[in-house]
C-alpha positions as CSV (number, residue, x, y, z in Angstrom):
1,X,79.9,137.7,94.2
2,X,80.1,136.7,97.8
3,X,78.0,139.9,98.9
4,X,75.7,138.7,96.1
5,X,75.7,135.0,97.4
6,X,75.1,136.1,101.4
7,X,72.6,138.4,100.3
8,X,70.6,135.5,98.8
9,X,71.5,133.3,101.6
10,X,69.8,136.2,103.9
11,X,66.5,136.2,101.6
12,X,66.5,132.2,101.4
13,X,65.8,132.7,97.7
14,X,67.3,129.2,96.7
15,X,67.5,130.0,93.6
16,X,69.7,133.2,93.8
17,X,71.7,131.2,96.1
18,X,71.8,128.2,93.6
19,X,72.6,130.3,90.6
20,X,75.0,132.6,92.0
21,X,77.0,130.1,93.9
22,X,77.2,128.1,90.4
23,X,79.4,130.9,89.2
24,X,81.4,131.9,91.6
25,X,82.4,127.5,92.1
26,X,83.1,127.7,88.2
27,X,85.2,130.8,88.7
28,X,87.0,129.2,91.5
29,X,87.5,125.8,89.8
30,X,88.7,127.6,86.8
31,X,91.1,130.0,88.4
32,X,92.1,126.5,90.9
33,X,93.7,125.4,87.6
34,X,95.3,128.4,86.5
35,X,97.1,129.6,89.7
36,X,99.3,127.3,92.7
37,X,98.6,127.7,95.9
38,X,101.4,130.4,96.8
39,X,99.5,132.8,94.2
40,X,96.5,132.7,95.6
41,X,97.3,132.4,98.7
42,X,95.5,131.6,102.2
43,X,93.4,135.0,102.2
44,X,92.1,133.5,98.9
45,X,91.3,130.0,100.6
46,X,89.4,131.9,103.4
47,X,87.0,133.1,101.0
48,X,86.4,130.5,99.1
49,X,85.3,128.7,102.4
50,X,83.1,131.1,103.5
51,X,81.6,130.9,99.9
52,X,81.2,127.1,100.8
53,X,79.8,127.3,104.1
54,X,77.1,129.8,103.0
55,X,75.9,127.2,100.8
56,X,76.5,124.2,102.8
57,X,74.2,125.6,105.6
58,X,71.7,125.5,103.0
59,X,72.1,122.3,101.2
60,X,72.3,120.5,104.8
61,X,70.0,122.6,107.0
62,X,66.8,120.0,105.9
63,X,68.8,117.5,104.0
64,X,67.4,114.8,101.5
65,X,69.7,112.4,99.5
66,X,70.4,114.8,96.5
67,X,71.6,117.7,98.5
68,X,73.8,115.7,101.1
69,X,74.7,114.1,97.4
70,X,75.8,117.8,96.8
71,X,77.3,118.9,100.0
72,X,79.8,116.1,99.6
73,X,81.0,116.5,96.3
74,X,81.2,120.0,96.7
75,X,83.9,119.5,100.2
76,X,85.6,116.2,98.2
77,X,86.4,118.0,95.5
78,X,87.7,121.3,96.7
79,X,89.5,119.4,99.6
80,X,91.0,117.0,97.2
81,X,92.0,119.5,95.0
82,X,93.3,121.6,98.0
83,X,95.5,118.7,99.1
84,X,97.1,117.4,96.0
85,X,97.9,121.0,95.2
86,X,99.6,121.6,98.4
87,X,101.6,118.1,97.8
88,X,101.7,119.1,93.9
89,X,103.7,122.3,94.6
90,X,105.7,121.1,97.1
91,X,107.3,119.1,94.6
92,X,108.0,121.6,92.4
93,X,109.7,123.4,95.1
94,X,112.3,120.9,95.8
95,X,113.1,121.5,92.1
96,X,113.8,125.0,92.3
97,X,118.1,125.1,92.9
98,X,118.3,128.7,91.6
99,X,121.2,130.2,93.6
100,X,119.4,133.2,94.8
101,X,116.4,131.1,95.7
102,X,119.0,129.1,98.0
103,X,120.2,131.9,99.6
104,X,117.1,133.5,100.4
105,X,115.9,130.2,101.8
106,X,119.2,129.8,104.0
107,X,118.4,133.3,105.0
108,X,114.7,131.9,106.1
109,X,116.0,129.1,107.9
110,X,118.5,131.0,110.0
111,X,115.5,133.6,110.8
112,X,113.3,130.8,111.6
113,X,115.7,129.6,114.2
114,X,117.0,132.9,116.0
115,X,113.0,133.5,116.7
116,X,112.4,130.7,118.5
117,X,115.3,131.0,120.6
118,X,114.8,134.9,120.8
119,X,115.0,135.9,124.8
120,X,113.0,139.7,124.6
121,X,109.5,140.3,122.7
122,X,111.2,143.5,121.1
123,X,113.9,141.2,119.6
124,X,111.2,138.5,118.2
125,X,109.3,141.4,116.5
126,X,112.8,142.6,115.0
127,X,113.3,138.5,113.9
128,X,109.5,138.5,113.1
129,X,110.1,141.2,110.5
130,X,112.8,140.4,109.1
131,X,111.3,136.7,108.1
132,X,108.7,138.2,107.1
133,X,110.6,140.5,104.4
134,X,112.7,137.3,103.7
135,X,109.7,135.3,102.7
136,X,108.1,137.6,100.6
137,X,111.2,138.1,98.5
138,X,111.1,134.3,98.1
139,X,107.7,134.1,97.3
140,X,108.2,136.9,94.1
141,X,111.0,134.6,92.9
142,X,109.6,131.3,93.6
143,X,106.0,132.3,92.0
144,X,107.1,132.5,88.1
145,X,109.8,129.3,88.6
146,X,106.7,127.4,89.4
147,X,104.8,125.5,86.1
148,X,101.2,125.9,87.1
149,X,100.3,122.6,85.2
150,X,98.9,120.2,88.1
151,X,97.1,116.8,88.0
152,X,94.5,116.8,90.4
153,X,91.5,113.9,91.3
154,X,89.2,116.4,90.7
155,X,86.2,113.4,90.6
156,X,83.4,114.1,92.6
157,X,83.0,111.4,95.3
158,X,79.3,110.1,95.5
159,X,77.3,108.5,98.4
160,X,77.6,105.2,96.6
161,X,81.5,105.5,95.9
162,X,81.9,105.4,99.5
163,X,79.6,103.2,100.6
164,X,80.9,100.6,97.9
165,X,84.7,101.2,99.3
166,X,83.3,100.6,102.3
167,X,83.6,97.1,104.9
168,X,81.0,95.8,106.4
169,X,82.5,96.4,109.8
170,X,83.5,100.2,108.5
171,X,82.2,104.1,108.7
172,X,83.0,107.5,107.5
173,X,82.5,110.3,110.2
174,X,82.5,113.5,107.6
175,X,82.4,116.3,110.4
176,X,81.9,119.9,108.9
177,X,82.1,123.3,110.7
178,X,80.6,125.9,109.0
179,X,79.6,129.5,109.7
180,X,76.3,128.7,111.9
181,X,76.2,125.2,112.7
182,X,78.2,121.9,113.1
183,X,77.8,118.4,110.9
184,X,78.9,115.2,110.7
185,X,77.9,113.1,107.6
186,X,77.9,109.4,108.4
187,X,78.2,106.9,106.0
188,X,78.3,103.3,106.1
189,X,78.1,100.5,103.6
190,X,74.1,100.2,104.4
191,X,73.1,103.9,104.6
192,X,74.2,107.3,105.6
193,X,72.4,110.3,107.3
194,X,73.7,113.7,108.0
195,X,73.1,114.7,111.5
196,X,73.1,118.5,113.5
197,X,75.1,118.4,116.6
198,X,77.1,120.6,119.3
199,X,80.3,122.2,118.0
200,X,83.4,121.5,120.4
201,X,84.9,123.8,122.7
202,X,86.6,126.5,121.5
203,X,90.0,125.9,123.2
204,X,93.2,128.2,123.6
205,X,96.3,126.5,121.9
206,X,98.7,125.0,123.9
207,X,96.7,123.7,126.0
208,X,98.0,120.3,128.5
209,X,96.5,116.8,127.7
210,X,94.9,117.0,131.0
211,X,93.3,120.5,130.2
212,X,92.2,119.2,127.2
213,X,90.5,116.1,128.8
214,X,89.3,118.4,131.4
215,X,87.4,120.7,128.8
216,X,85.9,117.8,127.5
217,X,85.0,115.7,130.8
218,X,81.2,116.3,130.2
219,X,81.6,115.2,126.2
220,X,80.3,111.7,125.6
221,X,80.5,110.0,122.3
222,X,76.9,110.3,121.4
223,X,77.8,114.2,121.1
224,X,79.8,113.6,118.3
225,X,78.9,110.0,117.1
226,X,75.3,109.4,115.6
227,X,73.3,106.8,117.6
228,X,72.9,104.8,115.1
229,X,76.2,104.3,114.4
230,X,76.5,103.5,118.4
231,X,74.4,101.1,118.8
232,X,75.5,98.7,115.9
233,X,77.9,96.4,117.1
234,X,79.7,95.1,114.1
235,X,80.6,98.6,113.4
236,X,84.1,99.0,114.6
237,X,86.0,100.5,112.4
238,X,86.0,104.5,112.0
239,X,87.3,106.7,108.8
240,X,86.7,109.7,110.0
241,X,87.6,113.5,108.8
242,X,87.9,116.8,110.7
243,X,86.9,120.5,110.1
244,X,87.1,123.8,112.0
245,X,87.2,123.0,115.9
246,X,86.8,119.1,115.2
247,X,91.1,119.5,114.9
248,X,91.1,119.7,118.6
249,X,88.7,116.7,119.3
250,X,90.0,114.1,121.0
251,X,87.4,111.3,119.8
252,X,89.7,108.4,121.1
253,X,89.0,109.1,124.9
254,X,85.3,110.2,124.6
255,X,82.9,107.7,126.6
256,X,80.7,105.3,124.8
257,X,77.4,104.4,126.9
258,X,78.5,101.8,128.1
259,X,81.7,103.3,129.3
260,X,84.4,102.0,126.9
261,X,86.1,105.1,125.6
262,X,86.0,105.2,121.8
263,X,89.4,104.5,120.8
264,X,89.3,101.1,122.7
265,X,85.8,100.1,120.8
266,X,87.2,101.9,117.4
267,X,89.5,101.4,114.6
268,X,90.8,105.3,114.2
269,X,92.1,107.1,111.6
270,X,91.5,110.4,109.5
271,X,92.5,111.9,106.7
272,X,93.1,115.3,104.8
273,X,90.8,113.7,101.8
274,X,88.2,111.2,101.6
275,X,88.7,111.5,97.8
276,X,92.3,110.4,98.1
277,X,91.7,107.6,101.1
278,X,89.6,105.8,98.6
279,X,91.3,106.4,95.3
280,X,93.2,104.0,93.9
281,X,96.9,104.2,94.9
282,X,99.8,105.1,92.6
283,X,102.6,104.8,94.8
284,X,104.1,101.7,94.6
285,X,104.8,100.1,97.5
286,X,108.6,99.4,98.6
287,X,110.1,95.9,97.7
288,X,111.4,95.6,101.5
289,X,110.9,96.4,105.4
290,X,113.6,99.3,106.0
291,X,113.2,101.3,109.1
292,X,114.9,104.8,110.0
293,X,115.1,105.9,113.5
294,X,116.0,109.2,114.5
295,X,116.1,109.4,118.5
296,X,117.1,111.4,121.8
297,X,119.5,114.0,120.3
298,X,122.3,115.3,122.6
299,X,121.6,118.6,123.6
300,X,124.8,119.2,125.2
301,X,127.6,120.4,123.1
302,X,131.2,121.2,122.7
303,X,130.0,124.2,121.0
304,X,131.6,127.4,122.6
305,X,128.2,129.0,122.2
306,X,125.4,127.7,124.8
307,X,122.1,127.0,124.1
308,X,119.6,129.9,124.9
309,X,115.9,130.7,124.4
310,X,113.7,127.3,124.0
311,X,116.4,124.9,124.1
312,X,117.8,126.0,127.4
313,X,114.4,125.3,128.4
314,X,114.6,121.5,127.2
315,X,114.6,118.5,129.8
316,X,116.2,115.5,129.1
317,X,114.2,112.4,127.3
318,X,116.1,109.4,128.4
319,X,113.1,107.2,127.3
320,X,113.1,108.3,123.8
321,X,116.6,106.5,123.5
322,X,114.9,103.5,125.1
323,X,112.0,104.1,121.8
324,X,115.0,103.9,119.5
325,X,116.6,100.8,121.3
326,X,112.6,99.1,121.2
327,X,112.7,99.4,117.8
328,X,115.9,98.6,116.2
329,X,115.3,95.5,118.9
330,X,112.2,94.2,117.4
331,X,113.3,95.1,113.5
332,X,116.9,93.9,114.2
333,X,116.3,91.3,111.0
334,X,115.7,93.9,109.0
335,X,117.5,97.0,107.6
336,X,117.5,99.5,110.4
337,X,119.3,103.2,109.9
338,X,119.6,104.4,112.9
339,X,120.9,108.2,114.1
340,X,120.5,109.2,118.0
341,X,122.5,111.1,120.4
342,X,125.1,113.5,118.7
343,X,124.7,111.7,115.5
344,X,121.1,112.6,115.7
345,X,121.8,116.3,113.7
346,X,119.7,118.0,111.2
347,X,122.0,116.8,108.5
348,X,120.6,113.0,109.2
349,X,117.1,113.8,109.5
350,X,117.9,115.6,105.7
351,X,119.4,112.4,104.4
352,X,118.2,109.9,101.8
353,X,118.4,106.9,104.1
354,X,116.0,107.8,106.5
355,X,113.3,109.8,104.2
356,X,113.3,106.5,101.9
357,X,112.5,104.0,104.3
358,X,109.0,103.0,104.5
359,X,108.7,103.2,108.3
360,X,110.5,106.6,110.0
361,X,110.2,106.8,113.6
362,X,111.3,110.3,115.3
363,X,112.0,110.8,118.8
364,X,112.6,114.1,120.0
365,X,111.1,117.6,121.5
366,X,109.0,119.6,118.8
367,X,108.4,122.6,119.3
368,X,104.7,124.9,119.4
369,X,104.3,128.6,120.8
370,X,100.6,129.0,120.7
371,X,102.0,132.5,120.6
372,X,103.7,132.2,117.0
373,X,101.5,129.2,115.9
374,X,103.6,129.3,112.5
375,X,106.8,128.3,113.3
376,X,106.9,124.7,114.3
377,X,109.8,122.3,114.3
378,X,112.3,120.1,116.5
379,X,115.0,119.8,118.2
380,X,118.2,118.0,117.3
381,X,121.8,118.0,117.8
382,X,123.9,120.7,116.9
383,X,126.7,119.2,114.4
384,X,130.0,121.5,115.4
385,X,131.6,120.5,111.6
386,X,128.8,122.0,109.1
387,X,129.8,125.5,107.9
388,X,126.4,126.6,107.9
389,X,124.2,128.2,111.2
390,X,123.2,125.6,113.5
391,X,121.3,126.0,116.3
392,X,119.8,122.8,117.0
393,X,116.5,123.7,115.9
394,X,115.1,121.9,112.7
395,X,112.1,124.5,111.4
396,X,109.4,123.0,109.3
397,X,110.5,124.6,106.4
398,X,113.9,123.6,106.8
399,X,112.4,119.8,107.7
400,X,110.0,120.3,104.5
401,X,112.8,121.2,102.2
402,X,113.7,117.5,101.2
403,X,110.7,115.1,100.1
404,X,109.0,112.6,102.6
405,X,108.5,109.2,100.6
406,X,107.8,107.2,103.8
407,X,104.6,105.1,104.2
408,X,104.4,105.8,108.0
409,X,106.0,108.8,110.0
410,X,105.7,108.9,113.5
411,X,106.5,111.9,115.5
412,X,106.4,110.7,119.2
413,X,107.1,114.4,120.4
414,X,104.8,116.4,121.7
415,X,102.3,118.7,120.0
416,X,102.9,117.2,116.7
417,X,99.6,118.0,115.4
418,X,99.5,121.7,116.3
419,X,100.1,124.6,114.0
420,X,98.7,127.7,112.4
421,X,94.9,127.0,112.3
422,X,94.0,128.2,108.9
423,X,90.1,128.0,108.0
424,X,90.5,126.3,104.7
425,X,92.3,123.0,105.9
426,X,93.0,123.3,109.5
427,X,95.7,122.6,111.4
428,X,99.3,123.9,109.7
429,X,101.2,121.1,111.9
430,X,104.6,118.7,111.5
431,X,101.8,116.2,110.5
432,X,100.4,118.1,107.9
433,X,103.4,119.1,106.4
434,X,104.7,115.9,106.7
435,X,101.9,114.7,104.3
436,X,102.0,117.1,102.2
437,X,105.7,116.9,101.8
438,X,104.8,112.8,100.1
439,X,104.2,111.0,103.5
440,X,101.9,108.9,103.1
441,X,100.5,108.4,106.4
442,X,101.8,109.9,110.4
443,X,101.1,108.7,113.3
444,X,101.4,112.3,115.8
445,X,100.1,114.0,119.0
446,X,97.2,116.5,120.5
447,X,99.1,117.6,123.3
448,X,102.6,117.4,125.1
449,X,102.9,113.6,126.0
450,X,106.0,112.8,128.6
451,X,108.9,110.6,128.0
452,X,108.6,107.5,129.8
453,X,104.4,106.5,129.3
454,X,104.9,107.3,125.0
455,X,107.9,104.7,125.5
456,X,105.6,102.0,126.6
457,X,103.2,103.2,124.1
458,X,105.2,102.9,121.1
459,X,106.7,99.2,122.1
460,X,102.6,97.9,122.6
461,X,102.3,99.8,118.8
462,X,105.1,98.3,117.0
463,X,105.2,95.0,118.4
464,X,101.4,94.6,117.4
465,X,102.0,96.0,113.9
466,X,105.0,93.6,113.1
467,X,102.5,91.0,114.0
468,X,99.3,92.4,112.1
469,X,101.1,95.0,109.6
470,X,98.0,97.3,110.1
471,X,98.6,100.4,111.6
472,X,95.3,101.5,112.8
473,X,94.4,98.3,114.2
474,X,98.1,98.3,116.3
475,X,97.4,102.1,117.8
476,X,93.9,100.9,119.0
477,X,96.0,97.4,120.7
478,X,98.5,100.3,121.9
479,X,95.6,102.3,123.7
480,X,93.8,98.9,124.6
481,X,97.0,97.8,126.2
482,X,98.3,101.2,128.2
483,X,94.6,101.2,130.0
484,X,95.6,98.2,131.4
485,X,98.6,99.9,133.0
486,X,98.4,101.1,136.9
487,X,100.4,103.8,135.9
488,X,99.5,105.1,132.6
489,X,95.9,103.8,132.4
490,X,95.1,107.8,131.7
491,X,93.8,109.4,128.4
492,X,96.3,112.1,128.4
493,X,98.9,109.3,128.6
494,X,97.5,107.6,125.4
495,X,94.4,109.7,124.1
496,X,96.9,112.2,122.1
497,X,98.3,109.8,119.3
498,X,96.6,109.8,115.8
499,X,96.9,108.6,112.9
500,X,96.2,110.5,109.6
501,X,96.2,108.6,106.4
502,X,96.5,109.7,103.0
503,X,95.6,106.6,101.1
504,X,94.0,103.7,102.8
505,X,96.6,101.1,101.6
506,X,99.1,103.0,103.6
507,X,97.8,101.4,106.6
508,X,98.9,98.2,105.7
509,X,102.8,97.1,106.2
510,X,104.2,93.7,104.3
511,X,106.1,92.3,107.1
512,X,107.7,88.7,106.0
């Protein structure tokens, strides 16, 4: 069916394309419901985007109303359903308490640590395959324990939906990066137009916020932001989505013409699903202010073992135990739970107290090798009393094994919003799998931020969202307000931090 489908794309015989791309999207919506995500797997995601992408390059390639009408339900409804699926069966995993299933995922998690801190390649590639073996044992077991029954928003968002959601002061930035060419779909609550423009650089992971910046030093906003959009002034506000190499854009430090950079003009914030920003939430929202604070770990020990590998490699944060101290300062009248230094273990980060509070703030070093892109996690402290392996490092699947029912996360470490980069839905990150472990929004970072500058960062944010409860509008004050700094006036020093929403209501903090 795809050969069939490219073959008509080739030909431009639209109605080939139309017809045959109507069965294979009925096949694929049928089969969406039958199967999880773990049976079908990311191979099977691939293809299903390149399906897309044929057809999107033809629905937006001369676009009128009714086929940018199309293109968007098409992406709404098979990111939406991509999402909630994601978050769906995540949920049904942390139901699964089958004993072998628990071994095998101890087994993972131990793996998982002894790569990262692995000294030799040839002893990675033995770790390597041994996860591997481990996680496809779990995968045969997990697969039938898992009901396949799923409630999904499967609606297809229209062009009046969002316009009608829409402030007057508000618009979507719907970027798309398909097979040929680069999109971005902007919508406001006047009018919309879908607009060909430049793809972004292809850049090497793990790349420094100053490379970064420096790749894009000749990007200016009206690259990536249509003109129109620009040059109205009451538009200040921006919802915007990314796609393919739009994950590594950093839209907050681009230049405007006039010289402001974009995130001191803009409102920012993205999110996984336009479908699910604007639904209507179900979560309700938590009777009081409780904030959990997780901060500067001890990476010393009384451990006869020492550390090796990547946390040898660590430096000290002293400033992210001056975060921690901000911000049980500032939320002092309220319920704080707070774990730093040696209490600052795995154990805590696992615990009720802190993945229940509606505001979780984590300090610490995360870790990214752009050489094994799927193993992220963080550092903590190693707790000398637990009788299983500890190593001090927190893999995401070990991080992702308990649910998130926070409205905010922040992860103030570095690379938090590098992963995997997996065509279907981008970036495998802490964020992500923060969200789609129930989060409902996370505030992370593009590249590694220091110490000292995200300190003075997070005190502008959280003293302007205890006064506003908004959290978009406090990270633009943040950025606003660390410009104004001799030392840290920088993008790299501020540029990095976003904020992905879920739902749009999660912006919003009641504060009394």
């Amino acid at each position: 069916m795809q050969y069939q489908l490219l073959k008509a794309t080739e030909q431009k015989n639209q109605s080939a394309l139309t017809a045959t791309f109507s069965k294979a999207n009925h096949l694929i919506l049928q089969l969406g419901n039958e199967l999880d995500a773990y049976q079908m797997g990311p191979h099977w995601f691939n293809k299903v985007r390149a399906l897309y992408d044929a057809h999107l390059d033809t629905l937006l390639t001369n676009p009128t109303t009714a086929s940018t009408e199309q293109a968007l339900a098409l992406l709404e409804t098979y990111q939406s359903q991509l999402f909630l699926r994601k978050r769906q069966d995540r949920q049904r995993q942390h139901l699964l308490k089958q004993p072998e299933l628990e071994s095998l995922w101890q087994q993972r998690l131990t793996l998982e640590g002894s790569l990262v801190n692995s000294t030799t390649e040839s002893e990675k590639q033995n770790q390597q395959q041994q996860l591997d073996n481990v996680k496809e044992q779990w995968l045969r077991l997990v697969n039938p324990s898992i009901s396949n029954k799923t409630q999904s928003n499967e609606k297809a968002l229209t062009l009046a939906a969002v316009r009608a959601a829409l402030k007057a002061n508000q618009v979507v930035l719907r970027y798309l990066h398909t097979r040929e060419q680069c999109y971005v779909l902007a919508i406001s609550a006047s009018r919309h137009q879908v607009t060909s423009i430049k793809c972004p650089p292809a850049l090497p992971d793990g790349l420094s916020g100053a490379e970064i910046i420096q790749a894009h030093r000749d990007a200016r906003a009206g690259d990536f932001i249509p003109q129109w959009v620009i040059d109205n002034p009451n538009l200040t506000d921006i919802v915007w989505q990314a796609d393919g190499r739009f994950f590594s854009l950093p839209l907050a430090q681009l230049r405007l013409p006039d010289n402001q950079y974009v995130g001191s003009r803009y409102t920012l914030r993205q999110t996984p699903s336009l479908n699910e920003y604007f639904s209507a939430s179900v979560k309700q929202s938590p009777a009081s202010m409780a904030v959990g604070i997780f901060d500067s770990p001890a990476f010393a020990t009384n451990s006869p073992t020492p550390d090796a590998g990547w946390r040898n490699k660590l430096p000290a944060i002293p400033w992210a135990k001056r975060e921690g101290d901000q911000l049980a300062s500032l939320f002092s009248n309220y319920s704080v739970k707070r774990y730093s230094a040696e209490l600052a273990t795995q154990q805590a980060l696992l615990s009720a107290d802190l993945r229940e509070a509606p505001l979780l703030h984590i300090a610490t070093h995360s870790y990214f090798d752009p050489k094994e892109p799927a193993i992220v996690g963080l550092a903590v402290a190693r707790n000398p009393s637990t009788t299983t392996p500890d190593n001090g490092f927190l893999s995401q699947s070990a991080l992702l094994g308990e649910p998130f029912n926070n409205q905010l996360v922040v992860l103030s470490g570095c690379e938090t919003s590098l992963g995997k980069m997996m065509a279907h839905d981008g970036l495998q990150s802490l964020a992500y799998g923060v969200l789609t472990a129930g989060a409902d929004s996370v505030i992370s970072t593009r590249w590694k931020v220091s110490d000292k500058p995200t300190a003075a960062f997070m005190q502008h944010f959280y003293q302007r969202l205890k006064q506003s409860g908004s959290s978009a509008e406090a990270l633009r004050h943040a950025r606003q307000q660390m410009q104004r700094h001799p030392r840290f006036k920088h993008p790299m020093h501020w540029a990095g931090f976003t904020l992905t929403v879920v739902n749009r209501q999660a912006e919003f903090f009641s504060i009394p």
